[in-house]
VOGU-277500 format. One record per residue: residue in three letters; x, y, z of N, C-alpha, C in turn. Coordinates in steps of 0.02 Angstrom, whole numbers, plus 50000, padded with zeros to 5 digits. Example, Ala and Ser with C-alpha at 12.3 -4.5 7.8 and 13.67 -1.06 7.14 Angstrom:
2
ALA506604971650390506154977550390506604983550390
SER506424988850354506844994750357506455000250394
***
This chain:
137
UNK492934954449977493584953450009493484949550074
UNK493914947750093493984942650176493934949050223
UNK494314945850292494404949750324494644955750305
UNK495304955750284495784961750286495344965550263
UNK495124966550201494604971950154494224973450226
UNK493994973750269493304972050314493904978050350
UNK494484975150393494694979450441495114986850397
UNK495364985950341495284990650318494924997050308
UNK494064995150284493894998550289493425000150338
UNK493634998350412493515001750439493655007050463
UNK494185011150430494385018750444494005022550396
UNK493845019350335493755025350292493285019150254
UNK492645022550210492505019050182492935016850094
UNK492755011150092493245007549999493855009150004
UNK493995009750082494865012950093495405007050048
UNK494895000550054495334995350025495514996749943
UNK494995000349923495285004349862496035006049858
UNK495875012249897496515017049899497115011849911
UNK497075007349950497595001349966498134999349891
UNK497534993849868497504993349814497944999549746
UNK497805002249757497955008849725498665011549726
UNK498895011349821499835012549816499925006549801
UNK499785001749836499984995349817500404994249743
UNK499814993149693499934995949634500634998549612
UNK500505005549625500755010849606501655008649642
UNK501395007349704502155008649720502645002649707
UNK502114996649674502614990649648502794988149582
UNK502224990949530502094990149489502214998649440
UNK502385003249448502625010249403503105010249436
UNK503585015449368504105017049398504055026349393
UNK503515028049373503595033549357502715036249385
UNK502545044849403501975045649418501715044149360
UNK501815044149301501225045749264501105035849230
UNK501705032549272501545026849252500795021949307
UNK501015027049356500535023849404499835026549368
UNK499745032949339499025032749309498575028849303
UNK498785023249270498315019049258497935015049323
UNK498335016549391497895013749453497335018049474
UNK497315023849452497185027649466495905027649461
UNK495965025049405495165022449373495225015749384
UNK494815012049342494655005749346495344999849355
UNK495804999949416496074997549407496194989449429
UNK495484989149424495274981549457495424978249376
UNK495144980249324495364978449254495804981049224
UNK496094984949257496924985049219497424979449236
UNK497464978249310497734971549330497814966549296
UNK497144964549242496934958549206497214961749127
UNK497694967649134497684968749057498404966049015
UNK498454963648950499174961948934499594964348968
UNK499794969648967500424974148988500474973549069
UNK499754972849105500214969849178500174963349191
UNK499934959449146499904953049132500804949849136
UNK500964954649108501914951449093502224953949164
UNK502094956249216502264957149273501764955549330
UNK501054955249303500954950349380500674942549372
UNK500474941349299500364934549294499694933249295
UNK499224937249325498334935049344497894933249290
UNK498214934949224497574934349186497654927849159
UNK496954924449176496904916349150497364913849206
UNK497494914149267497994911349294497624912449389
UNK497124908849400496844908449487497414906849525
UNK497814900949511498484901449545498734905549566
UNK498964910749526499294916549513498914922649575
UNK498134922349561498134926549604497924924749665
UNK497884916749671497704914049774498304916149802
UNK498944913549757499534915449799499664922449806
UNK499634925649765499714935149799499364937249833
UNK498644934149850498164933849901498334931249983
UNK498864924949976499054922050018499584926650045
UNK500004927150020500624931050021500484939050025
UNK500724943649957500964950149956500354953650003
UNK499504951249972499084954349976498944953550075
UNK498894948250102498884947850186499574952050222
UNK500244951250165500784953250221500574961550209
UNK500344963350120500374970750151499934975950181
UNK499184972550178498764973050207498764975250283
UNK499144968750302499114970350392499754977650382
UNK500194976350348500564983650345500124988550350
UNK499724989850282499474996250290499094996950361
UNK498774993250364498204992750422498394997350473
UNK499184995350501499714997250562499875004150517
UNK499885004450456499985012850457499485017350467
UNK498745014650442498065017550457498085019650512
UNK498185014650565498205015350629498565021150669
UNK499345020550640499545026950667499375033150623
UNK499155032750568498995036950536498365042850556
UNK497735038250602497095041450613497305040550698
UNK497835037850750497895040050807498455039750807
UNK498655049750860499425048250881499545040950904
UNK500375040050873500535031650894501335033850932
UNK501235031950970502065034451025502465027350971
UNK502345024250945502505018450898502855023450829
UNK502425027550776502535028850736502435036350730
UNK502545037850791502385047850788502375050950715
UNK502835046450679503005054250621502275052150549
UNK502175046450566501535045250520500865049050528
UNK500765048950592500395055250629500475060050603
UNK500945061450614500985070150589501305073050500
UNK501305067250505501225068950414500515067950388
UNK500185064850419499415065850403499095073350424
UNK499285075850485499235083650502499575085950455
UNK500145085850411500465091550368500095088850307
UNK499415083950276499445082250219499845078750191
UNK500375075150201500815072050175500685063150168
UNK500055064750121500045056850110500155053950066
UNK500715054450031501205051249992501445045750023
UNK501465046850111501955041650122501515035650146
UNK500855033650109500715028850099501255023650037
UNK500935028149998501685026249924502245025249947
UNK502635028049969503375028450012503405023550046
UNK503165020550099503045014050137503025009250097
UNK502365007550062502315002950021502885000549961
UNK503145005849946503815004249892504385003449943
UNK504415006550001504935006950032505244998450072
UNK504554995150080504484989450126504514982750078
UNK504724976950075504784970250047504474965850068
UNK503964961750049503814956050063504174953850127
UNK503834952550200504214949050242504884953250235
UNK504794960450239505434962250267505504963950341
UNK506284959250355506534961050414506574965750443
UNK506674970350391506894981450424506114984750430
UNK505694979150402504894982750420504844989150452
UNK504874985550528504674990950583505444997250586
UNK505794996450582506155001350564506135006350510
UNK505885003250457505805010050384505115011950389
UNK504615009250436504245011550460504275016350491
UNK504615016550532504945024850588505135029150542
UNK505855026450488506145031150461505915032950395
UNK505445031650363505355034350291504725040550308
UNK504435039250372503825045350385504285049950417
UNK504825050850460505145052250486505565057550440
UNK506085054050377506215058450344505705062550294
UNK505265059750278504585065250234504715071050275
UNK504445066650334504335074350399504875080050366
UNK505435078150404506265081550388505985085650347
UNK505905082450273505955085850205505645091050200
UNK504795089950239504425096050227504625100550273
***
């Protein structure tokens, strides 16, 4: 990986895994047991028919410089900024903090599905989607 993979895992080791993994999951299933398949080898599931018809990579470098360029840098630095408040209180993102104290790391998933490419409301559903988890629990 480039950079990002690099500052990634510097919180956790193959954290860029786990990335990878909601990533996945939270763009690509619509259901838990559809995300399964991110779950093992999902460096070759990516390349398989069936996500072939929704992400395009197989036989196709094009296909994956630009999600490299794009989805993979914009959501990267996302997670990064959630890592961040995630492993130090952040007067920025308090409630990410402390859903990591209650166990509540779902809302990696939650973020990642919650947020759009270059979305404008970023830093706002950032506050509020850890925010309401919090609530919930």
């Amino acid at each position: 990986m480039g950079n990002e993979g690099h500052i990634i895992n510097r919180f956790k080791e193959d954290e860029i895994d786990a990335f990878f993994r909601y990533y996945f999951k939270a763009n690509y299933s619509n259901t838990s047991k559809e995300g399964t398949i991110f779950d093992g080898e999902y460096q070759r599931d990516i390349f398989s028919n069936d996500m072939n018809e929704k992400l395009g990579f197989k036989y196709n470098p094009s296909a994956v410089k630009e999600f490299l360029r794009n989805d993979f840098s914009y959501f990267s630095d996302l997670y990064t900024q959630i890592l961040e408040a995630y492993y130090n209180d952040s007067h920025r993102y308090p409630y990410i903090y402390l859903n990591r104290l209650n166990v509540m790391d779902n809302q990696f998933l939650l973020l990642l599905s919650g947020i759009t490419l270059k979305d404008q409301e970023a830093e706002e559903k950032s506050k509020l989607i850890p925010y309401e988890l919090d609530r919930f629990f």
